[in-house]
C-alpha positions in Angstrom: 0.0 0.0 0.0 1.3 3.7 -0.7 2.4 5.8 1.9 2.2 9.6 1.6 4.7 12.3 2.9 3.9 16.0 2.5 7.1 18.2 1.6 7.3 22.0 2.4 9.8 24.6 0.6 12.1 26.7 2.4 13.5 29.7 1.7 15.1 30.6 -2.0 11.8 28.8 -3.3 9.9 32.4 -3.6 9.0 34.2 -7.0 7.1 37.1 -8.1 3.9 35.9 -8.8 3.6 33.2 -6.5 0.2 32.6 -5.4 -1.8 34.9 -7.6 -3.5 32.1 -9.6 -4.4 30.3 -6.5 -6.3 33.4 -5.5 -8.0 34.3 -8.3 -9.5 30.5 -8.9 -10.1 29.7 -4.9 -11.9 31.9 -2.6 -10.3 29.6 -0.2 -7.0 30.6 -1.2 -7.5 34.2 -1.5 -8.7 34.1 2.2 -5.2 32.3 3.5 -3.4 35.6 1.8 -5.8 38.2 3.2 -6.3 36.8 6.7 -2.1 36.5 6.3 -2.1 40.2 5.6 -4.4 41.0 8.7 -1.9 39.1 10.8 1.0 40.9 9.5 0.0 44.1 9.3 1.4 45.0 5.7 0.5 43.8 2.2 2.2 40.2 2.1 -0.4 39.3 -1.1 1.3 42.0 -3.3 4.6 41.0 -2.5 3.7 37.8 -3.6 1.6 38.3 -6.6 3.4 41.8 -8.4 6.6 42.0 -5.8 9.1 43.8 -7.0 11.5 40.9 -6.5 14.0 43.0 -4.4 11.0 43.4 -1.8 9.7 40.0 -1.8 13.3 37.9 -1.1 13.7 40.0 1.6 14.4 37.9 4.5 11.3 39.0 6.6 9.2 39.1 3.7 9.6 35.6 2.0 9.9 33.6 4.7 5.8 34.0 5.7 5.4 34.3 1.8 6.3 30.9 1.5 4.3 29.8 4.3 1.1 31.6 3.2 1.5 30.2 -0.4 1.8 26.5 0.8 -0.7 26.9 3.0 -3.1 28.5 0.4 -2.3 25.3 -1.7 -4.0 23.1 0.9 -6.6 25.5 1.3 -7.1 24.9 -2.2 -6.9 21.2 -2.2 -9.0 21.1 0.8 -12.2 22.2 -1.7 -11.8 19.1 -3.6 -12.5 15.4 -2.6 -9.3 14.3 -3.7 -7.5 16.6 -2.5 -9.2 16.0 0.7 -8.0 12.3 0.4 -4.9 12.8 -0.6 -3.9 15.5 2.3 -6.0 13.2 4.7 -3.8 10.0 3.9 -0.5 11.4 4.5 1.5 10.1 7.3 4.1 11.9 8.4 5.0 15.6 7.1 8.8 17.7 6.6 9.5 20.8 5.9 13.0 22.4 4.6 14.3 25.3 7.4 11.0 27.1 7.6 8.8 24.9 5.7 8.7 23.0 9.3 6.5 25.4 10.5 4.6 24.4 7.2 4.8 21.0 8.3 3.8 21.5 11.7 0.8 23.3 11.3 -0.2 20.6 8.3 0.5 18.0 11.0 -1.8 19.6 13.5 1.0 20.9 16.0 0.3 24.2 15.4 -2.5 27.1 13.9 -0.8 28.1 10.2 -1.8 31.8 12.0 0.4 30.9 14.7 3.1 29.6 12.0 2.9 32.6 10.2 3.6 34.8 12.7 6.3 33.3 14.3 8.3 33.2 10.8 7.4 36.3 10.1 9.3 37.5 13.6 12.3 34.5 12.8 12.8 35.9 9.4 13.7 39.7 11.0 15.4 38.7 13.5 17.3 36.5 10.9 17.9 39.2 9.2 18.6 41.7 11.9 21.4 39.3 12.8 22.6 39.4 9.5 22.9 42.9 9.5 24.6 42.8 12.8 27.7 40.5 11.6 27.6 39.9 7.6 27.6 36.5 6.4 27.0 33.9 2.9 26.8 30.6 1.9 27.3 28.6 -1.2 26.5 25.4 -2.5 29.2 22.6 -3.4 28.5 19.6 -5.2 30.1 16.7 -6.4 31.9 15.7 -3.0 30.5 13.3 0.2 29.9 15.4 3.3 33.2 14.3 4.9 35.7 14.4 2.2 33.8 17.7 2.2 34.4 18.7 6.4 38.0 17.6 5.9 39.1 19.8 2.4 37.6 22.7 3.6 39.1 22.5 7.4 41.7 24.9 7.0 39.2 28.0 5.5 38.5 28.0 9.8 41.6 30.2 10.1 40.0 33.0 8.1 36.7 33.0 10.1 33.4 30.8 11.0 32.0 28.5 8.1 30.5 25.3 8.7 28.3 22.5 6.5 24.7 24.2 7.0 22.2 22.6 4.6 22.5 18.8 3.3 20.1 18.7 0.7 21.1 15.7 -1.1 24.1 13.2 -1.4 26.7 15.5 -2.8 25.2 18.8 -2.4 26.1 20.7 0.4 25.3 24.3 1.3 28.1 25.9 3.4 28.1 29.0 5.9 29.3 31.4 7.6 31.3 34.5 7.7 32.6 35.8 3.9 36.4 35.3 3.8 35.7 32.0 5.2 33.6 30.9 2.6 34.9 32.2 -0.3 38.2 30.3 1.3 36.6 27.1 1.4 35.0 27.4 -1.9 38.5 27.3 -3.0 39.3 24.3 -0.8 36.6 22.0 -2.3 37.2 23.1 -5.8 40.7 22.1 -5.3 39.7 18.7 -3.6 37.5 17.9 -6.5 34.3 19.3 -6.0 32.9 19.3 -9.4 30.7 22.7 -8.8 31.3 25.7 -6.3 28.3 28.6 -6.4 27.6 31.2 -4.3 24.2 31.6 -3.3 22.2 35.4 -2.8 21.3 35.1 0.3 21.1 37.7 3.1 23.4 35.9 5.8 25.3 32.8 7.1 22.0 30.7 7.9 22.4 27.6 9.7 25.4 28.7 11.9 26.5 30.3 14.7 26.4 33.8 13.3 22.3 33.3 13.8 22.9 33.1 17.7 20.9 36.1 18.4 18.2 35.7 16.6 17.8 32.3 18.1 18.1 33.7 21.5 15.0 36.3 20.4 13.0 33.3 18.5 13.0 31.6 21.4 10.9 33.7 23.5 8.7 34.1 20.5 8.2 30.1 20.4 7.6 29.9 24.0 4.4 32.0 23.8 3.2 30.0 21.3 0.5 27.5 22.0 1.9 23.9 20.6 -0.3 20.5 20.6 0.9 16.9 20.2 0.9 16.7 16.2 -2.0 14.7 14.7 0.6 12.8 11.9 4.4 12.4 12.6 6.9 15.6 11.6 10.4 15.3 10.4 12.6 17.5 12.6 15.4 19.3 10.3 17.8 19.3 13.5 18.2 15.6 13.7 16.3 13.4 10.9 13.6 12.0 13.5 10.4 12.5 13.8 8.8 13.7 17.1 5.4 14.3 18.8 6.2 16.1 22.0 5.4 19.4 21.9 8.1 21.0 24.0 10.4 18.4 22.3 9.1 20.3 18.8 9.8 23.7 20.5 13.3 22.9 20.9 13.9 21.6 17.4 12.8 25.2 15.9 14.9 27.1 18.3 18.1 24.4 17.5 17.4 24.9 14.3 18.3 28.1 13.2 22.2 27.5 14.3 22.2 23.8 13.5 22.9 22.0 10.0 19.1 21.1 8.3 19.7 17.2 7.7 17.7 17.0 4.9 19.1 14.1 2.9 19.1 12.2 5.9 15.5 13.0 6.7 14.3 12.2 3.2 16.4 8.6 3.6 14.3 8.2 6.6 10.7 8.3 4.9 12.2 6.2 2.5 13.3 3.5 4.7 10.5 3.9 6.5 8.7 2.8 3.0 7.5 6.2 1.9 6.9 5.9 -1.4 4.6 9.4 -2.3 5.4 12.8 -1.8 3.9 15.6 -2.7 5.2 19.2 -2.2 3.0 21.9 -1.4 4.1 25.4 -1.9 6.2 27.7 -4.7 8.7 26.0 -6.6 9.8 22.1 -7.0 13.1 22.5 -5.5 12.4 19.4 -2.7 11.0 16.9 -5.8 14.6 17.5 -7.2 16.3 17.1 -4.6 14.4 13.7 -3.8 15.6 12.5 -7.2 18.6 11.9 -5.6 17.6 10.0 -2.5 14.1 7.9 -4.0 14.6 7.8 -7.7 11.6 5.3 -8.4 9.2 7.6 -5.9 6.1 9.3 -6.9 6.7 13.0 -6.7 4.6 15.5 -7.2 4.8 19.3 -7.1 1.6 21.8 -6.0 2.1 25.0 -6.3 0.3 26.4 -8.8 -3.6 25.5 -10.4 -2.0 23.8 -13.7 -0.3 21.7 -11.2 -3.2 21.0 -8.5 -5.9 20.5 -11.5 -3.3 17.7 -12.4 -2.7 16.1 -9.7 -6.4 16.0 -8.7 -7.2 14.6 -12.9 
């Protein structure tokens, strides 16, 4: 019998645009992104639908963008049988960085009003943070994460960088403070990484440099009202799933300094005989990535109505 994980994007899956269709064809939809503004206080629909781009990958801005857009698709889902089934029948949820909070209020654990609020906050002080001491990251690829540790060990003498986001076997985001990077992009080209990018991103995400915006998230989280999820949730910290709901506290706090083991996590559901995923939310960066992990699993990508009128036929 098939067994059904829901995926969440994280940040970087954002464009202009995003959502807009949604809206226009489901009144459900269109309500996620106004009662989304209402919570915010600003106009998070425009950023989404016209931007400008500038405005919209702004940390603060496109971390509850991508929230509201994933959850709009399930709002959207929701109105069909179908899609009822098919959200209904999923076991266990994940979400990459912030899509946990996606995941989390899919699995129950949390209101998506909540969610969006409290990513709203992470993403400025995120971004306040990175403002405070400047970082960047880059993706390598073409090297195994500890061939990886070891050729880029000696970049440490120029500043903080460590291995932040394992997205798939063989590609690695690093992080961390810019001479120390850009040093240990060298290192892994050297050592026989086959691709070295920078990526345009705000900050040094997933590292130590995000130590006071954890600190200030963590206050945030503890106000929040948490209940024991209704369907397991993938924890980005440590590739487990967990119920508790202090224990799911934690994990968001940990998370924000701590490497996102998402390779491992998707090697989990796959072991654990997951065999359908579908990703709710802009972009289809988590289907590719799965590639890599569960080539011969169904995956499927909602995000915008061509896409949920075919996977509903």
């Amino acid at each position: 019998m098939s067994k059904t994980a829901l995926l969440f994007p994280g940040q970087g899956a954002q464009y202009v645009g995003m959502g807009k269709d949604l809206a226009n064809a489901y009144p459900e939809a269109r309500e996620v992104f106004d009662k989304a503004d209402e919570l915010l206080g600003f106009d998070l629909s425009r950023a989404c639908f016209d931007g400008p781009e500038e405005e919209l990958n702004r940390t603060d801005i496109s971390q509850p963008a991508i929230l509201t857009h994933s959850w709009a698709v399930v709002a959207a889902l929701r109105t069909h049988e179908k899609g009822r089934e098919l959200l209904d029948a999923a076991k266990v949820a994940a979400g990459l960085s912030l899509g946990e909070y996606s995941a989390l209020a899919a699995a129950g654990a949390m209101s998506w009003e909540d969610a969006v609020k409290l990513v709203r906050a992470r993403g400025r002080y995120m971004q306040e943070a990175c403002d405070a001491k400047p970082g960047t990251m880059a993706s390598i690829v073409g090297l195994d994460d500890d061939k990886l540790a070891e050729v880029m060990a000696p970049a440490r003498d120029k500043g903080i960088v460590v291995l932040a986001n394992f997205n798939a076997p063989g590609q690695v985001a690093i992080s961390g403070e810019v001479s120390a990077v850009e040093e240990a992009m060298k290192l892994a080209k050297a050592g026989g990484a086959k691709l070295t990018v920078p990526l345009t991103v705000a900050g040094a995400f997933h590292s130590p440099l995000m130590a006071p915006a954890e600190a200030r998230l963590a206050a945030e989280i503890e106000t929040t009202r948490f209940h024991a999820p209704k369907i397991g949730v993938v924890a980005n910290v440590d590739a487990e799933e967990h119920s508790d709901p202090m224990r799911l506290k934690a994990n968001l706090v940990r998370q924000l300094t701590s490497p996102v083991k998402w390779a491992s996590s998707m090697q989990k559901l796959v072991e654990w005989e997951y065999d359908t995923f579908i990703e709710l939310g802009p972009g289809t960066v988590l289907a590719g990535l799965l590639k890599r992990v569960a080539r011969s699993a169904t995956r499927v990508s909602v995000g915008k109505v061509e896409e949920l009128k075919s996977l509903l036929g």
